[in-house]
C-alpha positions as CSV (number, residue, x, y, z in Angstrom):
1,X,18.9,10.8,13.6
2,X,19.8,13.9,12.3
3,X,21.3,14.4,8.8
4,X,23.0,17.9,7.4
5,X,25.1,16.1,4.6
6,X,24.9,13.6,2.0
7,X,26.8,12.8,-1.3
8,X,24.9,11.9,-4.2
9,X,25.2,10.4,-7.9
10,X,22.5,11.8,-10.2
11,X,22.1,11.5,-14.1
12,X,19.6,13.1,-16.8
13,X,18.1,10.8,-19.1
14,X,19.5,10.1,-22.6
15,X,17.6,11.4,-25.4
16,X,16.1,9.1,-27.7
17,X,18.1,8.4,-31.5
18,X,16.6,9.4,-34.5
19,X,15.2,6.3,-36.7
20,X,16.2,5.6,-40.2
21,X,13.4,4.1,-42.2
22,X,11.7,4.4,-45.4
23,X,8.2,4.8,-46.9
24,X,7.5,1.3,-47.8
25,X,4.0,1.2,-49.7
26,X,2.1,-0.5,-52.3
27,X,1.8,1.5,-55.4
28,X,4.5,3.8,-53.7
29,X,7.8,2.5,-54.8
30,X,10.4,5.1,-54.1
31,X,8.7,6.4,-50.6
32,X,11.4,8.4,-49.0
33,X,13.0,8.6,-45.7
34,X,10.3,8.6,-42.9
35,X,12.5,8.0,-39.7
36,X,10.8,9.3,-36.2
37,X,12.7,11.8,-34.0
38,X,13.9,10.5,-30.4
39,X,12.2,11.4,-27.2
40,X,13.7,14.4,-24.8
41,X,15.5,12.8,-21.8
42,X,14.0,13.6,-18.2
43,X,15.3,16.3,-16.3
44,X,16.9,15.8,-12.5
45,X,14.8,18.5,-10.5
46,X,15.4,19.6,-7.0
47,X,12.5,20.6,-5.3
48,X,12.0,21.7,-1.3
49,X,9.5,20.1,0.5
50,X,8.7,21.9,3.8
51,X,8.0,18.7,5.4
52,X,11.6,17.8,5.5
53,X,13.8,18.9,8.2
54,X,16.8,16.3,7.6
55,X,18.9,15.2,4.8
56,X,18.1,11.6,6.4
57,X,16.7,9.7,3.1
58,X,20.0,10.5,1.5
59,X,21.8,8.1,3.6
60,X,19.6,5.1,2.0
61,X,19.6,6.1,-1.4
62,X,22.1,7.8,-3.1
63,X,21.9,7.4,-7.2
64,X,19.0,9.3,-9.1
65,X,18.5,8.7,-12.5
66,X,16.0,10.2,-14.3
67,X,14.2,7.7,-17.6
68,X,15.8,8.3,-20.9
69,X,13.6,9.3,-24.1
70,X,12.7,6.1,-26.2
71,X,13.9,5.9,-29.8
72,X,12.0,7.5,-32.9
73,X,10.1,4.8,-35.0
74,X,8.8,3.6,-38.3
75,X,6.4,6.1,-40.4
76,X,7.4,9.3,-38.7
77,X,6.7,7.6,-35.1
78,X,8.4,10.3,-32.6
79,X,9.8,8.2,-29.6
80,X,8.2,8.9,-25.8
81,X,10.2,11.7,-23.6
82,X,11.9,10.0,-20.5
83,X,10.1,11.3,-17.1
84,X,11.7,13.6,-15.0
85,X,13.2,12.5,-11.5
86,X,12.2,15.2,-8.4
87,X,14.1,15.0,-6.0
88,X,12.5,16.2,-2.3
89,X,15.2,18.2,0.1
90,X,14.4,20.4,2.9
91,X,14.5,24.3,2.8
92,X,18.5,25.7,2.9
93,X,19.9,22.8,2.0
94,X,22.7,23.8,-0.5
95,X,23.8,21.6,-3.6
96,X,27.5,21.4,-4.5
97,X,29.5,19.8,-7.2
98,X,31.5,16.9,-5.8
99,X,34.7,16.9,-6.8
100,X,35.3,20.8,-6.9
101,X,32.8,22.0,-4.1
102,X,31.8,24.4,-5.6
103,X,27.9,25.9,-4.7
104,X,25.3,25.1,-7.9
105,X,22.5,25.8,-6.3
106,X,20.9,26.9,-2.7
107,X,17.6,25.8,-1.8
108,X,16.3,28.4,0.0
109,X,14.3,32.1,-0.3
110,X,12.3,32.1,-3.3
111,X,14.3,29.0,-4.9
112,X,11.9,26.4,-4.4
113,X,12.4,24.0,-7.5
114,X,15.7,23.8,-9.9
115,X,16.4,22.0,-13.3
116,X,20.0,20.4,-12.1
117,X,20.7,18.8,-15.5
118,X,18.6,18.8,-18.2
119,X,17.5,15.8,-20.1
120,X,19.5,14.7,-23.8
121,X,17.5,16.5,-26.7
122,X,15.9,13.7,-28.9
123,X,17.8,13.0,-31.8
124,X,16.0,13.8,-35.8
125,X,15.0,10.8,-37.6
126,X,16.8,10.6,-40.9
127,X,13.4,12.2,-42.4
128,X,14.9,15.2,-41.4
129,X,18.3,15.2,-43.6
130,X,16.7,14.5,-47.3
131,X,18.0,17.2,-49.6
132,X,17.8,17.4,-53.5
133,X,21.0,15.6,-53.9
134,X,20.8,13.3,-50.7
135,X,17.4,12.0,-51.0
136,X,17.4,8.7,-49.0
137,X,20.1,9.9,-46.3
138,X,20.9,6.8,-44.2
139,X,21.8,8.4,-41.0
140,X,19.9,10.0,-38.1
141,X,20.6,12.3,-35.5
142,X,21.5,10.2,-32.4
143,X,19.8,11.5,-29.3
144,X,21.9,13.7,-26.5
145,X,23.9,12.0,-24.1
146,X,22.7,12.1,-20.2
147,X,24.2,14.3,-18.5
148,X,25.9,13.0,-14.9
149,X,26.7,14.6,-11.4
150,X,28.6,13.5,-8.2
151,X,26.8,16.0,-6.0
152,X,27.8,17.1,-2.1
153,X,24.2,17.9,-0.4
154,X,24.9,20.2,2.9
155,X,21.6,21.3,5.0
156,X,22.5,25.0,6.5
157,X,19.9,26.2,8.7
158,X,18.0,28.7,8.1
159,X,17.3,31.2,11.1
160,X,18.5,35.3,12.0
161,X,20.2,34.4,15.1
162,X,22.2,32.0,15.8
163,X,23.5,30.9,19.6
164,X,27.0,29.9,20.0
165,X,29.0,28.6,23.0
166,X,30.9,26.4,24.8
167,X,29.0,23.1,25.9
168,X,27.2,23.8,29.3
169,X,27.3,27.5,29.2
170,X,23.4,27.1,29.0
171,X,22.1,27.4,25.4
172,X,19.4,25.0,25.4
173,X,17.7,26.5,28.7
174,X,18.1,29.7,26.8
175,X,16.6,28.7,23.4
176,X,13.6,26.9,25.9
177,X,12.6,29.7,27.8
178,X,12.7,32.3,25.4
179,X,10.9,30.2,22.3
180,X,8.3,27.3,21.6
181,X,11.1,24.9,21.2
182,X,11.7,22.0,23.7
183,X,15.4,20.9,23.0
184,X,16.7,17.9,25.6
185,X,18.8,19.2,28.3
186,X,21.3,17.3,30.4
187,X,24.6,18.2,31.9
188,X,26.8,16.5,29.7
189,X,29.4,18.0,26.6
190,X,28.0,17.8,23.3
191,X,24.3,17.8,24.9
192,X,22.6,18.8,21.5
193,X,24.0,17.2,18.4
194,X,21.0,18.9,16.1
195,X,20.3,22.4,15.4
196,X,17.6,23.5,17.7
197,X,15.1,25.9,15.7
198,X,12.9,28.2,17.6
199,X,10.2,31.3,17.0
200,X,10.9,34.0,19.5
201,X,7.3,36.1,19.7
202,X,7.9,39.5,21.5
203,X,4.8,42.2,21.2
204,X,4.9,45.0,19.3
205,X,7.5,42.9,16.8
206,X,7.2,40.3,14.0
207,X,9.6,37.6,16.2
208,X,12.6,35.9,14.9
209,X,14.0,32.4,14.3
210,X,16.7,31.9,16.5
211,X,18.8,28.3,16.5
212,X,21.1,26.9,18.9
213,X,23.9,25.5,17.2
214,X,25.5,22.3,18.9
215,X,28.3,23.6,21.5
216,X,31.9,23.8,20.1
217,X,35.1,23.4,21.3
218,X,38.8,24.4,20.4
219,X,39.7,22.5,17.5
220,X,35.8,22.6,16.3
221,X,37.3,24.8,12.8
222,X,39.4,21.6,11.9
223,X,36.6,19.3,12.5
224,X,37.5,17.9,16.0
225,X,34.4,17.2,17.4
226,X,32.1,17.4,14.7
227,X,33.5,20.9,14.3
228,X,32.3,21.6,10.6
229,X,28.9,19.9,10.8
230,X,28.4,22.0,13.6
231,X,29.6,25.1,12.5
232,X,27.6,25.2,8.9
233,X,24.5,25.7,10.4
234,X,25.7,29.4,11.4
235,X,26.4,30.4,8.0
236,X,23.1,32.1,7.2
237,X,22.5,34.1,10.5
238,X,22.4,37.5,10.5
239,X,23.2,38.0,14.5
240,X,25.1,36.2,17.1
241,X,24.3,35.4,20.8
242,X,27.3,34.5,22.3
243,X,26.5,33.0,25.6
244,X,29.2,32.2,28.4
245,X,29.3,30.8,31.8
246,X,29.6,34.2,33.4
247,X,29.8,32.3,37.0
248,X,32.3,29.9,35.6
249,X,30.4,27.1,37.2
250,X,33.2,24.3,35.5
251,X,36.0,26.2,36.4
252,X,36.7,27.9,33.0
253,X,37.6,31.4,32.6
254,X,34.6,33.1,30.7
255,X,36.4,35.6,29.1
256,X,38.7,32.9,27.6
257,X,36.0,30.3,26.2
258,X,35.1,34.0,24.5
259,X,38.3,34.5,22.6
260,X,38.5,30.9,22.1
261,X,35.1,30.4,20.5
262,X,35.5,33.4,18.2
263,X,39.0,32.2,17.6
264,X,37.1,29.4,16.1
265,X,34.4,30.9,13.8
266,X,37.2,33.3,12.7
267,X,39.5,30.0,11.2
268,X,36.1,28.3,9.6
269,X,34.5,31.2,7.8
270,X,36.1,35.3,8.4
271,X,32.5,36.3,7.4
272,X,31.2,34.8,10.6
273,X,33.6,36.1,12.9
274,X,32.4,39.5,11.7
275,X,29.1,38.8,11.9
276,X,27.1,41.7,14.3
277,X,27.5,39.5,17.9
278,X,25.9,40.2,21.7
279,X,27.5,38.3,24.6
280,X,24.9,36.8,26.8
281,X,26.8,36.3,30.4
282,X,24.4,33.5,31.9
283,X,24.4,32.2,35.1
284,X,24.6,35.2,37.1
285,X,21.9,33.8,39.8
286,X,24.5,31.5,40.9
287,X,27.3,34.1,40.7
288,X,30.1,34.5,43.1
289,X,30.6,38.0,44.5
290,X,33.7,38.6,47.1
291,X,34.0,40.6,49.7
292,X,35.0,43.6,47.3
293,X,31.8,43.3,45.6
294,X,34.0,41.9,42.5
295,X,32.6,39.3,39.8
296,X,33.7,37.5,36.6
297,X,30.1,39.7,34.8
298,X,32.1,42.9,35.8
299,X,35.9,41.7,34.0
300,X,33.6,40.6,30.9
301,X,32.3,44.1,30.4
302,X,35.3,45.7,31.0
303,X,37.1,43.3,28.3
304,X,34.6,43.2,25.7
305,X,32.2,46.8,25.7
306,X,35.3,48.4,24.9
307,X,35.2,46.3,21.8
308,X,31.9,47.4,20.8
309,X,30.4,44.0,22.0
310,X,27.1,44.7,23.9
311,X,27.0,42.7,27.5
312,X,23.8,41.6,28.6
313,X,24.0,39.8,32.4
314,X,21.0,36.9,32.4
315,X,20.1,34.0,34.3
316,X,18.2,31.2,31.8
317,X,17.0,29.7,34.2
318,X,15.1,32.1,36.2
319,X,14.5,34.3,32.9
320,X,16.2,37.2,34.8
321,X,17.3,39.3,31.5
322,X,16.0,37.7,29.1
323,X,14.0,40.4,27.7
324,X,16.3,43.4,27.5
325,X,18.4,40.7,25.1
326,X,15.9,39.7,22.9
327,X,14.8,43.3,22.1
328,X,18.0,44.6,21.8
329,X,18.6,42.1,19.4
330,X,15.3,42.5,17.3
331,X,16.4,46.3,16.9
332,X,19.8,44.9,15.6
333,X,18.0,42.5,13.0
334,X,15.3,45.7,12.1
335,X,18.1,47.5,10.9
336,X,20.5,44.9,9.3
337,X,17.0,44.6,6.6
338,X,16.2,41.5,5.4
339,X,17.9,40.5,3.0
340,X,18.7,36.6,3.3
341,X,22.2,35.1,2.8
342,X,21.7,32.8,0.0
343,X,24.7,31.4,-1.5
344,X,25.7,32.5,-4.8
345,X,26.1,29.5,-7.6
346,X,29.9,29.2,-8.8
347,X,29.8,26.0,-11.0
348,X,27.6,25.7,-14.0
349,X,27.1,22.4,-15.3
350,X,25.6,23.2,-18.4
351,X,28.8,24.4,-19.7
352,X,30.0,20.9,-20.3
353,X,32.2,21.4,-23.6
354,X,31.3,18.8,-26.4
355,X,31.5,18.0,-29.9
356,X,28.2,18.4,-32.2
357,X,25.8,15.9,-31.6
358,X,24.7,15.6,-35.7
359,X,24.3,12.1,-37.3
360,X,27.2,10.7,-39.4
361,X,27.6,7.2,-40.9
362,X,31.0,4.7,-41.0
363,X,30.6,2.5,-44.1
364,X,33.2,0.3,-46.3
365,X,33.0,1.1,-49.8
366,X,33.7,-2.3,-51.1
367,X,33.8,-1.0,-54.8
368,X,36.4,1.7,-53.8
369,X,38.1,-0.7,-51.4
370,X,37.7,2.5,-49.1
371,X,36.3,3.0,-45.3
372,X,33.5,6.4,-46.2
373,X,32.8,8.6,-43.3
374,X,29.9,11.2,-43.4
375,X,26.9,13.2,-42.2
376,X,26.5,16.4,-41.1
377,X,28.9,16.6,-37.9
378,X,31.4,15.2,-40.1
379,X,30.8,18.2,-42.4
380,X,31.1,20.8,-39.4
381,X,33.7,19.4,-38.1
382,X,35.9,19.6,-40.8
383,X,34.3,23.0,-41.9
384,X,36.4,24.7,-38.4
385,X,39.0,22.7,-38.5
386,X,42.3,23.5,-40.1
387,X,43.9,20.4,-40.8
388,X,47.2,21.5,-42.2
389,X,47.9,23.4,-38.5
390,X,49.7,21.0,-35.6
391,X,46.6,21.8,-33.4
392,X,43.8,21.4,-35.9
393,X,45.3,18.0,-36.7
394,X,45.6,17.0,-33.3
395,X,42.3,17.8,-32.7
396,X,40.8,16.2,-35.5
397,X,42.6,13.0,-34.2
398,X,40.9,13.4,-31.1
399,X,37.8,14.0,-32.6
400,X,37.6,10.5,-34.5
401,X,38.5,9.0,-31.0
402,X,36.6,10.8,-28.7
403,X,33.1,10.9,-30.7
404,X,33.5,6.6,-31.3
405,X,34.8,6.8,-34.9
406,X,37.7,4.8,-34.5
407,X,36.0,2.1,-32.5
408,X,33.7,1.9,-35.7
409,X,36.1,1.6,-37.9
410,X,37.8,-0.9,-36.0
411,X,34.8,-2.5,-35.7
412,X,34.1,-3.4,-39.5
413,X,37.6,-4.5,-39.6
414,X,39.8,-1.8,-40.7
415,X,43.6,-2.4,-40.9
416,X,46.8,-0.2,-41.1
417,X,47.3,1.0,-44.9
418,X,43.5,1.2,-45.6
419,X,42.3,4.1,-46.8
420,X,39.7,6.6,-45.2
421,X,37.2,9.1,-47.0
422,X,35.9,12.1,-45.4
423,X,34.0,14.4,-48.4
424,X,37.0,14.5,-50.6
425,X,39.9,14.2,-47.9
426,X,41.0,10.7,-48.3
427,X,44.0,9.3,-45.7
428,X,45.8,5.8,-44.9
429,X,45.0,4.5,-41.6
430,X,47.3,3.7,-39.1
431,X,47.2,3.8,-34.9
């Protein structure tokens, strides 16, 4: 089976929390703080593996999670980093974000491996946070959170021409004669259902890749018969053989199926449309010719020169042709250079917003009958936030919910009326 898309879950590792100890010796009676740091969280890498071809393994497993780090110890223990996940994915296959669809990353050219989402830094032991007045600090640093991805996997072939067509017209005989590659051929609609890749060797020139993508119909731009499956694998080309039935051999108008296949690459992707093409009119060894000496090859270079689209008249079959095309084509992929068409990133998922990740403590004060809050993200947190304005007071509210504050409180029983301390700012409770 072949595979060009698959959605994935994938998630960094956690970083290890910072331990709060202290130096507990004999003869040492006030040791002070000696809290390990947390271990890094592993890192989700894409790499390519030019053994793949498919994006089959994707449809078996589809959640990656990379280890997190362990916690810091006793005695300035630092906690083990989390190992890194790598995950394997052929050449060209581009990564998306899920929900947006927007490209993070393309697999191909010289990107060969990619940091997706970092690992959660470990978090500093409470070691870390002793200070002349603050010398046995009872907080540490808890370790980053893991970072997490609904990702859209798409596998876009990678090759300078690409054939398009209607089913029938002939592709596959073409791509078989004129490279190494053996795709099946039958006389059915929707004969190949995977890209065919092939080298085509011509002296005197370096070759190209040529594919044939799967045959489309009307309708293929809205995804009516696996339209846009199809039609992704022509995104990176550089050149496009268009070949048609020139003898019409299933009753079709050839100049027609043109219009209507271009008609199609124009509503999936403008770019495409516009894209240098050649029309390849195939099937001329079985031509009709009346008495006249008119044919169907003649009415498609009359429509379509005029247009500044090059007609080549071939026969795949008994390779009539054949090689004016391909070297006509290699001169057009010469001077187009070669650049490839990589696909630029447009979501960045290290720009996740979030509050500081410093340590803070929740603690009732049973002499002062009062709930104390502090550590050092309490302290920048309330150093950039201007409490007497609307907004700074709406965010602080949403700070002592969204960083777990409120559940803690909650959590060691806190009740409306009770007072709060924050480093001088004291203030009742209520939900």
């Amino acid at each position: 089976m072949f595979a060009d898309r698959a959605k994935v879950y994938v998630r960094s590792g956690k970083g290890g929390d910072g331990h709060v100890s202290f130096r507990r010796e004999k003869y040492v009676p006030n040791g002070g703080p000696d809290g390990g740091d947390g271990g890094h969280g592993g890192d989700v890498i894409f790499e390519v593996d030019e053994g793949l071809n498919t994006l089959i393994d994707f449809r078996h497993i589809r959640k990656y999670r990379a280890e997190d780090g362990q916690e810091g110890g006793k005695k300035n223990c630092r906690g083990k980093d989390g190992e890194d996940i790598i995950i394997k994915v052929p050449q060209g296959t581009v990564i998306k974000e899920a929900e947006s669809g927007q490209v993070i990353t393309d697999m191909s050219g010289d990107n060969k491996r990619v940091i997706l989402l970092k690992g959660g830094r470990g978090g500093n032991g409470n070691q870390h946070y002793a200070t002349s007045t603050m010398q046995a600090p009872k907080y540490a640093q808890p370790g980053q959170p893991a970072q997490e991805l609904e990702l859209i996997l798409e596998l876009k072939v990678i090759a300078d021409v690409g054939l398009v067509g209607f089913p029938n017209v002939g592709k596959s005989t073409f791509l078989s004669r004129v490279t190494n590659a053996r795709p099946k051929i039958a006389n059915y609609h929707f004969t190949t259902l995977n890209p065919n890749l092939g080298v085509v060797d011509l002296d005197g020139t370096k070759g190209f890749v040529i594919a044939d993508i799967p045959g489309l119909i009307e309708g293929a731009s809205e995804g009516i018969g696996l339209g846009h499956e199809f039609l992704r694998h022509i995104e990176r080309t550089k050149v496009i053989i268009h070949i048609v039935d020139a003898a019409g051999t299933e009753g079709r108008d050839p100049i027609e199926d043109i219009y209507a296949i271009n008609k199609e690459l124009e509503a999936y992707n403008p770019q495409i449309a516009n894209r240098p093409q050649v029309i390849a009119a195939n099937k001329i060894d079985v031509m009709y010719t009346d008495d006249e000496g008119n044919n169907a090859l003649q009415a498609i270079i009359d429509e379509f020169e005029p247009q500044g689209l090059k007609v080549f008249p071939i026969s795949a079959a008994t390779n009539q042709g054949l090689r004016d095309l391909l070297y006509y084509v290699n001169n057009m992929l010469e001077n187009i250079g070669e650049e490839p068409t990589v696909f630029e990133q447009e979501y960045f998922p290290e720009e996740k917003k979030g509050y500081s990740d410093e340590p803070y403590t929740v603690v009732y004060d049973e002499e002062e009958d009062e709930y104390v809050i502090e550590g050092p993200r309490i302290e920048k947190m309330l150093g950039y936030t201007n409490l007497e304005s609307e907004k700074g007071f709406s965010f602080f509210q949403n700070f002592l919910k969204d960083t777990g504050i409120l559940d803690e409180l909650e959590a060691l029983g806190i009740e409306e009326g009770d007072t709060v301390r924050m480093y001088g700012l004291s203030f009742d409770y209520y939900k």
